[in-house]
N, C-alpha and C positions, 0 to 999 in steps of 0.2 A: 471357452469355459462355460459359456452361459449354457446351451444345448445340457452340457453334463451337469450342471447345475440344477437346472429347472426338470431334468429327469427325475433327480435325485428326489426332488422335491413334490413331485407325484407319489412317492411312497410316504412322504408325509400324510396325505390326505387321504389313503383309501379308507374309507368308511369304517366303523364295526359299533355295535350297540353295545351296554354294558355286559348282555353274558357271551359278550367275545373277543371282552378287552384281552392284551397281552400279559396285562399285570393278572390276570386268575392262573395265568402259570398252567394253562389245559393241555398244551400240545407241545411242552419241552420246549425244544432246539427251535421250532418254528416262531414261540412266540416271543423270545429270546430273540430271534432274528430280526421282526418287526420291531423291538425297541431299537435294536442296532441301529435298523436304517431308518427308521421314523421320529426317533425321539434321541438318538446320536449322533451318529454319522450326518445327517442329510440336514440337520437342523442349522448347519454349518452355512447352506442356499442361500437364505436371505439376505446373512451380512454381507458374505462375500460378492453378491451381486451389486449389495447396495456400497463397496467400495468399490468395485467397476464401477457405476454412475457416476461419482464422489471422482472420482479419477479422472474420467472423460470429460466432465465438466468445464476441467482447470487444466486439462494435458498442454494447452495452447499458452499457458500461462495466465498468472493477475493482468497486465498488462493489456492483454485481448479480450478481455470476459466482458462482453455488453448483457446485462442483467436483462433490459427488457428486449433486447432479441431473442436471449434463452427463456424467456416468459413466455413467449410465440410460438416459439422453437416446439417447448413441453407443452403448452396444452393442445397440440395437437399430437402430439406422443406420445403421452402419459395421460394428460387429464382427458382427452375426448375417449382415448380406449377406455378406460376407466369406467366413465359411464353409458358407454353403449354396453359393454358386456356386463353391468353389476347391473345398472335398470333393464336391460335385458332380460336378463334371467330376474327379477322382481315381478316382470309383465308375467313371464312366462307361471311364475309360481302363482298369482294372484288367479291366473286362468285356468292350471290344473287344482287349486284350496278350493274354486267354486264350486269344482264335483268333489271333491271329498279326497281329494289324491295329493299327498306331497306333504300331509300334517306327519308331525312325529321327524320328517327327514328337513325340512325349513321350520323355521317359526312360522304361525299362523298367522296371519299378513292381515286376516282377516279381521283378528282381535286384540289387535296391538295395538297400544298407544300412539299416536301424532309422533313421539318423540321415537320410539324404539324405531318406528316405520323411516322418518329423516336418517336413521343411525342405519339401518338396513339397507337404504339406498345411496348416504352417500358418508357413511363410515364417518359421523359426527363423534360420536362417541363411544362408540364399538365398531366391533366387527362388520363387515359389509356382507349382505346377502351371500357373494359369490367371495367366501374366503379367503382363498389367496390372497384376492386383490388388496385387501391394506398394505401389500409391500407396494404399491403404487400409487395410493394416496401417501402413506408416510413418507415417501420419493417427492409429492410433488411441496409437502409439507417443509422437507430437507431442500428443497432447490427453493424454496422460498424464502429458508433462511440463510443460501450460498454466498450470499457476501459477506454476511455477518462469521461465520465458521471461519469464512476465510482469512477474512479480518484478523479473527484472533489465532487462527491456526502462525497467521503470520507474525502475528505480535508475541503470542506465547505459545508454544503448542508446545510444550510438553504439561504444560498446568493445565491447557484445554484437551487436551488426550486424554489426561490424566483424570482428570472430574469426569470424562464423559464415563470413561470406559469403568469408572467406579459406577456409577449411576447403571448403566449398562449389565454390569452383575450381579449387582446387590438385589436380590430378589424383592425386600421389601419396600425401595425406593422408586420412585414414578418420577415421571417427565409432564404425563398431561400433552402436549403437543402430538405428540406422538404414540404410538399402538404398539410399536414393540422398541422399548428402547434400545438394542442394539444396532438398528437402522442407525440412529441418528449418529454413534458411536464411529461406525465403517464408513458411511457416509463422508463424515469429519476425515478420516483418516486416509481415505481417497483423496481427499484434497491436499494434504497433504502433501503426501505421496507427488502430486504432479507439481503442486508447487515448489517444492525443493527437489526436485530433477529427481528423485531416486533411482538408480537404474534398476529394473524389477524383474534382469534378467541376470544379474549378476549374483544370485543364490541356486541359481540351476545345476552347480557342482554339487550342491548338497540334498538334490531333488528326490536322491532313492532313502538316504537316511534320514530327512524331514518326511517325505510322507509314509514310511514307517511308522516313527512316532505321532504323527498326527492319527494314523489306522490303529496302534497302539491303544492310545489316548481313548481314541470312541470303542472299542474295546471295552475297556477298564470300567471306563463310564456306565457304559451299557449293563453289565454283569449290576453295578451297583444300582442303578433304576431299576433292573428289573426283579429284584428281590426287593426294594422298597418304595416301590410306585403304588400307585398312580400320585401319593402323597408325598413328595420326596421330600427328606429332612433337609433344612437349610444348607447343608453344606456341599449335599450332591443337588441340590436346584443352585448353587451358587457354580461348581462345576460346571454342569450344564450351560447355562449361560456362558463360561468364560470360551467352553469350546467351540462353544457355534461361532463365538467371535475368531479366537487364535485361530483355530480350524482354518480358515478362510488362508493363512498361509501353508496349510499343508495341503489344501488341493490345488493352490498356484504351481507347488513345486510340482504336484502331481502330473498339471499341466503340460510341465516341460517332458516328461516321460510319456503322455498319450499324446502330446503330437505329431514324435516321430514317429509313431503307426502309421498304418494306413487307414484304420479306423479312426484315428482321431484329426486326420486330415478330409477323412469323408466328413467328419460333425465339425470340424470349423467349417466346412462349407455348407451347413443347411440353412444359414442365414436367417427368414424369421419366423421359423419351422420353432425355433424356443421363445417367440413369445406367445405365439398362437398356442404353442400348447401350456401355457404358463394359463393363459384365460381359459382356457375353455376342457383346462383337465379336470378340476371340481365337480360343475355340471354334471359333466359325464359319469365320473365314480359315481354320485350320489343316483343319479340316474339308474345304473347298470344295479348299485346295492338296493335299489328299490323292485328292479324286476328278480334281482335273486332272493329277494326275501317272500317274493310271492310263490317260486316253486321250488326253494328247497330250503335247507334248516342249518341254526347253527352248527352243528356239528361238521359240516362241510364248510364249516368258514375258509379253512387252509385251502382248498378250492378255488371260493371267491377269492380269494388276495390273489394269487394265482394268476386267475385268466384276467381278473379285471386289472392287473398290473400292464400284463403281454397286452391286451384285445385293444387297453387304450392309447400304448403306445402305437399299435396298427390304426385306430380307426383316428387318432388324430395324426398318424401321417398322411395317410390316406388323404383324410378330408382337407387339409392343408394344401393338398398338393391341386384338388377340385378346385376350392374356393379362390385361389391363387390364379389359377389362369380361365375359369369359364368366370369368373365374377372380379375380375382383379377392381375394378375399383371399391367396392365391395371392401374386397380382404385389405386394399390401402390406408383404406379409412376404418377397420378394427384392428390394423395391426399399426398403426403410428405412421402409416409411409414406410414402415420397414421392406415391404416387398419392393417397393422403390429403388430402395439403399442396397438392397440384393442384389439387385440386377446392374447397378452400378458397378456393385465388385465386380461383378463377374465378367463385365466389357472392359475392367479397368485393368482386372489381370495379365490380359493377351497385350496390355498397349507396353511398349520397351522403357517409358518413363513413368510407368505403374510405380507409387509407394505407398505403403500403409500409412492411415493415418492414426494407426492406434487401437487395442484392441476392441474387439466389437465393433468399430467403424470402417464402412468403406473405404478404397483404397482410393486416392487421390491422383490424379493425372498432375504435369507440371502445368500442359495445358488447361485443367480445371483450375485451376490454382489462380 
């Protein structure tokens, strides 16, 4: 799922300044489309990713969970990618602000506060330079507090669901801990999930009429954003939120229906082709929306969204696939050890006592075992 997720989630981000928001309602069906997939449909990425993690964590049970072995485990996973690729691209902005390039598309690095600049590089109290990535600090934030969740997951988890996932929609309510509260919500409920066994494949009958209504749902949604955005009234931002969350079980079921393709058995096997592009898709759009703003004009925006959708999913396979074997240590150490983990599936598959160990994780020998 992640791969379809973290696609998904590149149309969140492509660029547009305000006279080529969706909500000016310029170009019909087109802009109508981009709420769909950027502010409905796809907004659904985070949670659901962040109850894979939540899930993985605990798949092995309470029993086996060494807290500071997963401290180890993550910051080489999560916290070191984190900050090679957000102060990364901080370096990279501070050296094109010098000449005069990249103001208007970054904040000004150059005239910012102590405190905004701490916030800019390592997501203190806002957003991190390079975007996306707060779903991987609010990750490392949630694995921080994985015993405690689970603790109560264990003790009460329908009161601790139940508060979180109120908190989680209520537009006007804050956590503080955390940058989007939905994270900490899926998170929770991943744990769940592995700690009371749930079988997560025993709703696969209902895989074509759940993700229906979940396609349905972002729909409905949509149509209503996009007649009253960019400011939505409380009760479609209260929407909003509930879908990105519930969502999260209409693409599982989806799951079940694109892995019997052949194309959705090509993308479980790209391995960690979706976190590379998870970091380094941002950069890029902002990138590519800086050189199209120097030789052509709004009015061709439906253009840009266009090629720079298709161009970035080509040039981060592409480069993916470069950085991966002429630089593998390199790509080890920005992408968690994930290319690692790759190639372990992939040796692990051909062996006759090959089993999965769970989604997103490599598949385990008896002799690894």
């Amino acid at each position: 799922m992640r791969i379809l997720l973290i696609s998904g989630i590149l149309f969140v981000h492509v660029p547009h300044d305000p006279d080529t928001s969706p909500f000016l309602a310029l170009n019909g069906f087109f802009d109508w489309l981009r709420v769909f997939l950027g502010d409905s449909l796809f907004r659904i990425g985070v949670p659901c990713l962040s109850a894979i993690s939540g899930y993985l964590l605990f798949q092995r049970g309470w029993e086996t969970f060494d807290y500071a072995k997963t401290l180890r485990s993550k910051a080489k996973t999560v916290l070191l990618p984190f900050l090679l690729w957000n102060l990364g691209l901080l370096g990279a902005i501070f050296v094109i602000q010098r000449v005069d390039m990249g103001v208007g598309y970054f904040p000004d690095l150059w005239n910012i506060s102590t405190r905004e600049l701490l916030s800019n590089a390592f997501a203190t109290e806002g957003l991190p330079i390079n975007i996306p990535l707060y779903f991987l600090r609010d990750l490392i934030v949630c694995i921080l507090l994985s015993p405690i969740l689970a603790m109560l997951v264990r003790r009460f988890p329908a009161a601790t669901l139940g508060v979180l996932f109120l908190l989680a929609i209520t537009p006007m309510l804050t956590v503080g801990i955390v940058l989007k509260k939905s994270i900490l919500f899926s998170f929770t409920l991943g744990i769940f999930l592995a700690l009371y066994r749930v079988d997560l494949k025993s709703a696969d009958r209902f895989a074509v009429p759940g993700t229906a209504v979940m396609l349905a749902a972002a729909v409905l949604l949509s149509i209503g954003l996009y007649w009253t955005g960019p400011d939505f009234p409380w009760p479609l931002d209260m929407a909003r939120n509930a879908l990105s969350i519930l969502g999260a079980g209409g693409f599982w079921l989806m799951s079940a229906i694109i892995i019997r393709s052949w194309i959705g058995q090509r993308l479980a096997a790209t391995g960690s082709l979706s976190f590379w592009m998870f970091c380094a898709h941002y950069p890029l759009l902002v990138l590519m929306w800086m050189v199209w703003n120097r030789v052509a004009g709004d009015d061709l925006y439906p253009l840009f969204y266009g090629v720079a959708a298709v161009a970035s999913f080509v040039i981060l396979f592409v480069s993916n696939r470069l950085v991966s074997h002429r630089m593998r240590g390199l790509y080890e150490v920005l992408t968690g050890s994930r290319g690692r983990k790759a190639k372990l599936l992939a040796a692990t598959k051909s062996h006759p006592l090959a089993e999965a160990s769970g989604p997103g994780e490599p598949a385990i020998t008896q002799q690894h075992r």
